[in-house]
Biopython code that builds the backbone (N, CA, C, O; Angstrom):
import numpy as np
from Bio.PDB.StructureBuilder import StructureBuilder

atoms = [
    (1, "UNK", "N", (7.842, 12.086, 13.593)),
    (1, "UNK", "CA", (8.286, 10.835, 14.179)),
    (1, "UNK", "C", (7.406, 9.672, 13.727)),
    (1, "UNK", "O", (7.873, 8.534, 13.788)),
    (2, "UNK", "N", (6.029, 9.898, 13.228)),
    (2, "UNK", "CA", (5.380, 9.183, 13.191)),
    (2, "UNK", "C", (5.407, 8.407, 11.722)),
    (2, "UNK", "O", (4.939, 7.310, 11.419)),
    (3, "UNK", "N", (6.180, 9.450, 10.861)),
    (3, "UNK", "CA", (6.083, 8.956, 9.407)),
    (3, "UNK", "C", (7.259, 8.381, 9.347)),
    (3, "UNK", "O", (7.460, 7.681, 8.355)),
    (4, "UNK", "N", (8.297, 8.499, 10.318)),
    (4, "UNK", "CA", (9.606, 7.568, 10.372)),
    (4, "UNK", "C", (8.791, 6.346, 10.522)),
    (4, "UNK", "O", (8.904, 5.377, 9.771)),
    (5, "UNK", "N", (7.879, 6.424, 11.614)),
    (5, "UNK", "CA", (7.914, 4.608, 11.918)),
    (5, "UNK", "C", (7.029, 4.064, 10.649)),
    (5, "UNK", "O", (6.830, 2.872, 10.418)),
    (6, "UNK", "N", (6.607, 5.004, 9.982)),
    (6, "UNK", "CA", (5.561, 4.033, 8.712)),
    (6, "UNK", "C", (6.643, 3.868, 8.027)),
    (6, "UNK", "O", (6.714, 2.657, 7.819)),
    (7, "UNK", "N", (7.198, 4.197, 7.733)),
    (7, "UNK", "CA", (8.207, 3.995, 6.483)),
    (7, "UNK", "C", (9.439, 2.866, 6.891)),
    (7, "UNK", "O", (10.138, 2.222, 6.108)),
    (8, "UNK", "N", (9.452, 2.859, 7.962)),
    (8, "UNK", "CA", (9.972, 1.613, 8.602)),
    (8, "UNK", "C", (9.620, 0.422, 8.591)),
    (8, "UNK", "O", (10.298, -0.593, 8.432)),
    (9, "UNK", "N", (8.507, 0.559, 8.767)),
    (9, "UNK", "CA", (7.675, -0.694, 8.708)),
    (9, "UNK", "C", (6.793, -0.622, 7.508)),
    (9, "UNK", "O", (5.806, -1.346, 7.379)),
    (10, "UNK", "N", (7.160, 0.246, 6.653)),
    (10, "UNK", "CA", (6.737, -0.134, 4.803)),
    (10, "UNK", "C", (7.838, -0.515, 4.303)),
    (10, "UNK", "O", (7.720, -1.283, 3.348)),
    (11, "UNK", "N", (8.835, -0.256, 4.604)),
    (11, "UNK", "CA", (10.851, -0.627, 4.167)),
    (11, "UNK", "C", (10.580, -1.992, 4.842)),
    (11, "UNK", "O", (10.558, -2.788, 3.903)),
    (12, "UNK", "N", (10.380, -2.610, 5.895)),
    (12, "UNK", "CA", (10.282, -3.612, 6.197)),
    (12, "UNK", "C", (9.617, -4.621, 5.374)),
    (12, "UNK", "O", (10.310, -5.236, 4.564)),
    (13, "UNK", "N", (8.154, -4.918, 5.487)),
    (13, "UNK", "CA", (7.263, -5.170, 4.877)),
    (13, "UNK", "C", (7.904, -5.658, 3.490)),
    (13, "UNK", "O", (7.874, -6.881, 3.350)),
    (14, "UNK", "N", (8.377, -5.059, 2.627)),
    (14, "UNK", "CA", (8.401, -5.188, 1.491)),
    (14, "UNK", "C", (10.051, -5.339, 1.293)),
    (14, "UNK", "O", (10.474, -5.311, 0.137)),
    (15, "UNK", "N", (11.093, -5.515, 2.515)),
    (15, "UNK", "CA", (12.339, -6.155, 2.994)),
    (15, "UNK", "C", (11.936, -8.107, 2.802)),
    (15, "UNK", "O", (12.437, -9.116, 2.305)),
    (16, "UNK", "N", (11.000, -7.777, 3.397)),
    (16, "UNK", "CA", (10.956, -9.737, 3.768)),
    (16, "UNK", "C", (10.162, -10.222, 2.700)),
    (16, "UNK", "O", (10.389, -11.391, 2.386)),
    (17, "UNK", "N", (9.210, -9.565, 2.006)),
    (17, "UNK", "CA", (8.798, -9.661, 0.808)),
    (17, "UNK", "C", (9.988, -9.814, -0.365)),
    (17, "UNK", "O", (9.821, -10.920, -0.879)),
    (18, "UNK", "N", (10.917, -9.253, -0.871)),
    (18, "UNK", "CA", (11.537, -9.714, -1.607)),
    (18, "UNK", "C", (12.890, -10.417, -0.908)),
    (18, "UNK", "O", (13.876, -10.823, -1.523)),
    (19, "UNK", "N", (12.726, -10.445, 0.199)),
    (19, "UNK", "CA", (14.026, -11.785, 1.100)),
    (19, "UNK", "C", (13.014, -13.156, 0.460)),
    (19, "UNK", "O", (13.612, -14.215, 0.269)),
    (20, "UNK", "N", (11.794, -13.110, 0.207)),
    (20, "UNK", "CA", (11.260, -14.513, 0.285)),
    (20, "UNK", "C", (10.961, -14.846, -1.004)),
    (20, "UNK", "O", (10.704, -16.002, -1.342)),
    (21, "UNK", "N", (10.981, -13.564, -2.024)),
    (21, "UNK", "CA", (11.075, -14.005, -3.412)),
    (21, "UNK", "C", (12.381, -14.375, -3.965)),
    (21, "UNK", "O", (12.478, -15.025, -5.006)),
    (22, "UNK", "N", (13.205, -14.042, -3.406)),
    (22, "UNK", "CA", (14.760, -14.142, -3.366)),
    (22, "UNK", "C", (15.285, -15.693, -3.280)),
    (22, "UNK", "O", (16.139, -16.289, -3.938)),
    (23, "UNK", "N", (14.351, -16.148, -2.103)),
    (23, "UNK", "CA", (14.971, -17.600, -1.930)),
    (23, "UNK", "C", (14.439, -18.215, -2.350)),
    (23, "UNK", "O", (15.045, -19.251, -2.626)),
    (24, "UNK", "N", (12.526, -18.168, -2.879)),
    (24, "UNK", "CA", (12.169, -18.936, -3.711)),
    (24, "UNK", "C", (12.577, -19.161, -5.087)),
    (24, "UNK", "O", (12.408, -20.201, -5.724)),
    (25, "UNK", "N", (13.213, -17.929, -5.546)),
    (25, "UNK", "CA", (13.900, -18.331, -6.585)),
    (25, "UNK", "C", (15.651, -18.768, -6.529)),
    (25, "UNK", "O", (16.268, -19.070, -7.551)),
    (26, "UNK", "N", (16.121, -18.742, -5.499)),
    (26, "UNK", "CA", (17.473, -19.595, -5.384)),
    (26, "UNK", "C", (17.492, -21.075, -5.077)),
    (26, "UNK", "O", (18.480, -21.791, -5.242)),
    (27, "UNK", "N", (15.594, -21.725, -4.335)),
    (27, "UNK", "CA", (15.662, -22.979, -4.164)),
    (27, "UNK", "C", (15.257, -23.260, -5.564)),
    (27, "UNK", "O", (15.928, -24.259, -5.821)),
    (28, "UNK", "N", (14.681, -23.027, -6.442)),
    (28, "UNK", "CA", (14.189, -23.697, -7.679)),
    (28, "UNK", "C", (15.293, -23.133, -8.726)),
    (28, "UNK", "O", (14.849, -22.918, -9.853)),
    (29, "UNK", "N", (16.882, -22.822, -8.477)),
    (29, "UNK", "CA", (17.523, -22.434, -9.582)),
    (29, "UNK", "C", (17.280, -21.883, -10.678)),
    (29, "UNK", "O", (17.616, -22.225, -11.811)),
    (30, "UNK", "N", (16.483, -20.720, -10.211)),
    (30, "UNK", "CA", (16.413, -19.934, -11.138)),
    (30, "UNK", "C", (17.495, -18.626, -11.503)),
    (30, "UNK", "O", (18.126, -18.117, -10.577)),
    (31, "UNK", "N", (17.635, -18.199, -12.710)),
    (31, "UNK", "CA", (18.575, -16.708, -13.095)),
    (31, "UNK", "C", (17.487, -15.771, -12.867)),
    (31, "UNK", "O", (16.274, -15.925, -13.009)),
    (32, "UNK", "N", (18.338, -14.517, -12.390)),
    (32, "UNK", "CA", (17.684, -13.357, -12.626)),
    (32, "UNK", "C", (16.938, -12.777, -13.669)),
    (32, "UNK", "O", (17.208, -11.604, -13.924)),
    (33, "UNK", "N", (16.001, -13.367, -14.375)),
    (33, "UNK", "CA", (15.714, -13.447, -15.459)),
    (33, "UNK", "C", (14.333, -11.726, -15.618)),
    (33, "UNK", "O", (14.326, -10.961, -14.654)),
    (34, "UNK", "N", (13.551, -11.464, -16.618)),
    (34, "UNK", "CA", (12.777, -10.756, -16.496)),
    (34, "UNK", "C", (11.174, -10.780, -15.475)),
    (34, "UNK", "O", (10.584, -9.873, -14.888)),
    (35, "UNK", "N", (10.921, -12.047, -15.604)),
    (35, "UNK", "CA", (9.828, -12.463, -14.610)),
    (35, "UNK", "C", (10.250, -12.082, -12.912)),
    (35, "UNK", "O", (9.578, -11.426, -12.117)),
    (36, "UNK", "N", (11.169, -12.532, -12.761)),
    (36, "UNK", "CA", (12.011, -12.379, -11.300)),
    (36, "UNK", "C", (11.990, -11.145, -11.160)),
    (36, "UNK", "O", (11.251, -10.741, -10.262)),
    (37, "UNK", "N", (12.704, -10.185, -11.902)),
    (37, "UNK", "CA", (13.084, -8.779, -11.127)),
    (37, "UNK", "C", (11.812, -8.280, -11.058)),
    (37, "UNK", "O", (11.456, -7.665, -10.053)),
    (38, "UNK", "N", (10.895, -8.500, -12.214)),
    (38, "UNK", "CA", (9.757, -7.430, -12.410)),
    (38, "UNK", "C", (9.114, -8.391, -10.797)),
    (38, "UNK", "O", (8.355, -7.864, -9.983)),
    (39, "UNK", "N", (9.504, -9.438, -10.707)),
    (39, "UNK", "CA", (8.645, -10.067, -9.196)),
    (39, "UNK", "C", (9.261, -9.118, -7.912)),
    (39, "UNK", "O", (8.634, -8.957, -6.865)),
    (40, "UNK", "N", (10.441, -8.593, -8.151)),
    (40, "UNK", "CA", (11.015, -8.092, -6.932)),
    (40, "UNK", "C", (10.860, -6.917, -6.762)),
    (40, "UNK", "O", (10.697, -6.408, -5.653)),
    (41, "UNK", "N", (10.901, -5.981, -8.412)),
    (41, "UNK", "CA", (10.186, -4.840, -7.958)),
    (41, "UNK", "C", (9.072, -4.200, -7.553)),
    (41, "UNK", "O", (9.010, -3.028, -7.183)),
    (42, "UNK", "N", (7.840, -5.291, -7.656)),
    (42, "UNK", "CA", (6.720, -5.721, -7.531)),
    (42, "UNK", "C", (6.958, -5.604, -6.124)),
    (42, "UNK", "O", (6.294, -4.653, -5.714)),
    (43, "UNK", "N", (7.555, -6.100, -5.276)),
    (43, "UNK", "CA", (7.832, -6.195, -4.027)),
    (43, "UNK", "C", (7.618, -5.331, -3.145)),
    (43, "UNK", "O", (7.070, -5.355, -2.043)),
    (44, "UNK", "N", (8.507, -3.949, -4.241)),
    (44, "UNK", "CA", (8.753, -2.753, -3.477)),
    (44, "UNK", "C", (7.229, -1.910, -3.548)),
    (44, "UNK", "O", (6.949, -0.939, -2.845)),
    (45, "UNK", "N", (6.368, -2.517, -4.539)),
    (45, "UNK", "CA", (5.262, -1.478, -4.121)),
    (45, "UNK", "C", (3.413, -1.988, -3.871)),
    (45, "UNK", "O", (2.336, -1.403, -3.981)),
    (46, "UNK", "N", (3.745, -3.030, -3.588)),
    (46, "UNK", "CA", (2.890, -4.376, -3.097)),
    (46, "UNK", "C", (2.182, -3.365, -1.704)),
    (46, "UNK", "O", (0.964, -3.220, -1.597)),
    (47, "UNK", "N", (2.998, -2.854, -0.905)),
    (47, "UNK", "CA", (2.524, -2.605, 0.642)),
    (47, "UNK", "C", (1.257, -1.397, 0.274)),
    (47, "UNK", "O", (0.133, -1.346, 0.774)),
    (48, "UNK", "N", (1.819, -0.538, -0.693)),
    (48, "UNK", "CA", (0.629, 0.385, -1.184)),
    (48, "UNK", "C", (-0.951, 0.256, -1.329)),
    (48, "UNK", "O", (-1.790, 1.122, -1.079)),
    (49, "UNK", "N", (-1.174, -1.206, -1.858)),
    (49, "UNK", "CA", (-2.041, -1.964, -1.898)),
    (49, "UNK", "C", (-3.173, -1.883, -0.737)),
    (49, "UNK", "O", (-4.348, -1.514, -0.735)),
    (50, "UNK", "N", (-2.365, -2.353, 0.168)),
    (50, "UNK", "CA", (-2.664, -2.139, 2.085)),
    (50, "UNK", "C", (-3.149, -0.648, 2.360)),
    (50, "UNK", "O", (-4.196, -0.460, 2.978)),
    (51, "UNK", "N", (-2.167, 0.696, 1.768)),
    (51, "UNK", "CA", (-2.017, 1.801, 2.834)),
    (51, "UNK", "C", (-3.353, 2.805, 1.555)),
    (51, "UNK", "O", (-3.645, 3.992, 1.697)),
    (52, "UNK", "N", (-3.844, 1.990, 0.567)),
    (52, "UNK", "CA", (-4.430, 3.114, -0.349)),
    (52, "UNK", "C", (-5.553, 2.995, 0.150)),
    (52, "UNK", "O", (-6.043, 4.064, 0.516)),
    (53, "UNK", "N", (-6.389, 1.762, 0.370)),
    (53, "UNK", "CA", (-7.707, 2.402, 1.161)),
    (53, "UNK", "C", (-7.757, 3.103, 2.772)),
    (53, "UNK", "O", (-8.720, 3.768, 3.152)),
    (54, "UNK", "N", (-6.578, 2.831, 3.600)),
    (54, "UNK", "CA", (-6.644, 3.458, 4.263)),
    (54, "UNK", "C", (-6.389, 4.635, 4.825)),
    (54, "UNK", "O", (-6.568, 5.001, 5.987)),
    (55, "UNK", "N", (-5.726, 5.498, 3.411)),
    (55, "UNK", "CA", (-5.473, 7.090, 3.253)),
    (55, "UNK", "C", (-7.134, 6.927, 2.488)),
    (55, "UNK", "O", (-7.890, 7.747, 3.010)),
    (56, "UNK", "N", (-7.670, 6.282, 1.665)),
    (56, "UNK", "CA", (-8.835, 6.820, 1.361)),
    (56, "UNK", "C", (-10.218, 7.152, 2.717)),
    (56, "UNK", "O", (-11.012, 8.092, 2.693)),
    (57, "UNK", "N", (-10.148, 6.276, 3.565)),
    (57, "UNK", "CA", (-10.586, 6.047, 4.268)),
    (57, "UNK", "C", (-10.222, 7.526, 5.855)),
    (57, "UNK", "O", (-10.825, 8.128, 6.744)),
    (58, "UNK", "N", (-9.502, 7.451, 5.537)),
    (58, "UNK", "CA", (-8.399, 8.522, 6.363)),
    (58, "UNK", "C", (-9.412, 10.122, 5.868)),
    (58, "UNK", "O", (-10.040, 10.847, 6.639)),
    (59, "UNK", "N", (-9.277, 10.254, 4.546)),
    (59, "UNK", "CA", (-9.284, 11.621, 3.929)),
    (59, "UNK", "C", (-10.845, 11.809, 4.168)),
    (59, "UNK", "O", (-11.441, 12.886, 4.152)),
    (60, "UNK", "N", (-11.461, 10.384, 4.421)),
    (60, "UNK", "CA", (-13.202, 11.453, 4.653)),
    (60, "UNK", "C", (-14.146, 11.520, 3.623)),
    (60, "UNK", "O", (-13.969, 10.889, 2.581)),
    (61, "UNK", "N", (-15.113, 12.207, 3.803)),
    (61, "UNK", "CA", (-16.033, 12.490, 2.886)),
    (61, "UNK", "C", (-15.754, 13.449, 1.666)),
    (61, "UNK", "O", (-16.481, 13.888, 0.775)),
    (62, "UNK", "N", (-14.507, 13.594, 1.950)),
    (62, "UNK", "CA", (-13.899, 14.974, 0.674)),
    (62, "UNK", "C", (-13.487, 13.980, -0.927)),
    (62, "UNK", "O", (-13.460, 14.372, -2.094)),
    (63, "UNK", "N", (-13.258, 12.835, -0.438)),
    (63, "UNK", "CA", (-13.132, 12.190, -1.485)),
    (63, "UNK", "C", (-13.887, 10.821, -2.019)),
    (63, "UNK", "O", (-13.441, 10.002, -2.823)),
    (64, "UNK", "N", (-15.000, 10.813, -1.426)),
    (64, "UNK", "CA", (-15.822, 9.836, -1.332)),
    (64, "UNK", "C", (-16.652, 9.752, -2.979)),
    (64, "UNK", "O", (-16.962, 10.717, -3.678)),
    (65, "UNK", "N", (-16.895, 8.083, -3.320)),
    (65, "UNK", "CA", (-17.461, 7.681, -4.414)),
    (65, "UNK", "C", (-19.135, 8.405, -5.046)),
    (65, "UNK", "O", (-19.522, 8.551, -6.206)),
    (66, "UNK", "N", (-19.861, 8.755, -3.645)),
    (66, "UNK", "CA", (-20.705, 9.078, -4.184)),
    (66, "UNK", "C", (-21.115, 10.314, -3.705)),
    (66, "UNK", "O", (-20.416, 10.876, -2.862)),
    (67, "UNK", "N", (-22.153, 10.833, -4.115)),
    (67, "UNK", "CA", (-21.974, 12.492, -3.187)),
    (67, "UNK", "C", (-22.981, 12.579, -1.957)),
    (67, "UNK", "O", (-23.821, 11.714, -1.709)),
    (68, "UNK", "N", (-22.754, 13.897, -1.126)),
    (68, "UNK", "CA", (-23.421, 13.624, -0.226)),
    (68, "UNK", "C", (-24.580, 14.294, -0.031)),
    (68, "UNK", "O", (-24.658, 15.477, -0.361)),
    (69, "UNK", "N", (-25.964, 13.422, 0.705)),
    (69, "UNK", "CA", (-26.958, 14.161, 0.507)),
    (69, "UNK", "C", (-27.334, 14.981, 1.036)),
    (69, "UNK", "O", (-27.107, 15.059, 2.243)),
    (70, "UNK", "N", (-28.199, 16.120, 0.270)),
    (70, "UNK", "CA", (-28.431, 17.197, 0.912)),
    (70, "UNK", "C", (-28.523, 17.085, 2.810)),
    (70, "UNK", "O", (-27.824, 17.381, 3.779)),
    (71, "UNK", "N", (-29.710, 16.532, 2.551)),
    (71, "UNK", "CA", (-29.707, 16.271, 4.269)),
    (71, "UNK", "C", (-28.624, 16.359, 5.216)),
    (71, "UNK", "O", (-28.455, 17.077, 6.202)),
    (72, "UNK", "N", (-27.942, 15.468, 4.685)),
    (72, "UNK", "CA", (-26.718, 15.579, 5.503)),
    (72, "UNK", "C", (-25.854, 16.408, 5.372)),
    (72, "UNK", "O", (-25.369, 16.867, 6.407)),
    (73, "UNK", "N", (-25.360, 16.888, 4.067)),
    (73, "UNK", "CA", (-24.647, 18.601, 3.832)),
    (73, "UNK", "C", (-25.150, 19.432, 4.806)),
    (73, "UNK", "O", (-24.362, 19.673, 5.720)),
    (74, "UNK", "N", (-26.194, 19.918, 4.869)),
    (74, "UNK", "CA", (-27.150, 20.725, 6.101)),
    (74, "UNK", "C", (-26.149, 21.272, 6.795)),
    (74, "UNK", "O", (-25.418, 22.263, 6.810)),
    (75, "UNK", "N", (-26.603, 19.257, 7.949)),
    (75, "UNK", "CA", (-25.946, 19.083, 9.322)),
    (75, "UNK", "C", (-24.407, 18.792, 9.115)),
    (75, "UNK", "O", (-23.824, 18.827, 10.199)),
    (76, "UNK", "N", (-23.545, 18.504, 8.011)),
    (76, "UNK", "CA", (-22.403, 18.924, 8.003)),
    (76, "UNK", "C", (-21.473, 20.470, 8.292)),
    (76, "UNK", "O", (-20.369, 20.674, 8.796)),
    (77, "UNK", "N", (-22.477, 21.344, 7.730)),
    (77, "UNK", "CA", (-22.695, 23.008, 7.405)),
    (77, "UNK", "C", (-22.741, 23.119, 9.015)),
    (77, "UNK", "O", (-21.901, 23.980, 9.279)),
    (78, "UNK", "N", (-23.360, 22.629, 10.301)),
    (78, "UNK", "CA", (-23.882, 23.296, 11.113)),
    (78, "UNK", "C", (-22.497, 22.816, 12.287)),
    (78, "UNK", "O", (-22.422, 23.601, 13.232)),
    (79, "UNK", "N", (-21.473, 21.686, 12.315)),
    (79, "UNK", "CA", (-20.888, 21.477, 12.876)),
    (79, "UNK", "C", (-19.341, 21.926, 12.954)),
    (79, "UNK", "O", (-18.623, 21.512, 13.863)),
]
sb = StructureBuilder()
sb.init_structure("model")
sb.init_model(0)
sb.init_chain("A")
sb.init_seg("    ")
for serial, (resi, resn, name, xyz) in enumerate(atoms, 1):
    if name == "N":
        sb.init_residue(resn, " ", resi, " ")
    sb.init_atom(name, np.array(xyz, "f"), 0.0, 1.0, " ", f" {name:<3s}", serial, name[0])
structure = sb.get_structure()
């Protein structure tokens, strides 16, 4: 249930995102040209941006930049 509502509100998100590239390019008369679509499909994966550090952030020390120090491996080991 819970990944319905993300995806709802990532379908959203990136709904009003290209509703607003949409009209900025219908007030300045523009054609669907190559700049535009690649702007709209851009649209669709813009929200990722947002959700990638916070699956990184999510996943822990299993995927972390630097490694961890002994010390703390230890008391990781003991919990």
């Amino acid at each position: 249930m819970l990944t319905v509502i993300f995806v709802i509100a990532y379908a959203g998100a990136a709904a009003l995102c290209m509703a607003a590239t949409s009209l900025e390019g219908w007030v300045n008369h523009d054609r669907f040209g190559p700049w535009r679509i690649a702007g709209l499909a851009a649209c669709l994966f813009w929200p990722l941006v947002l959700l990638l550090p916070l699956i990184h952030a999510a996943a822990g020390p299993r995927f972390a930049c630097a490694p961890i120090p002994k010390r703390l491996e230890a008391r990781r080991r003991l919990t």
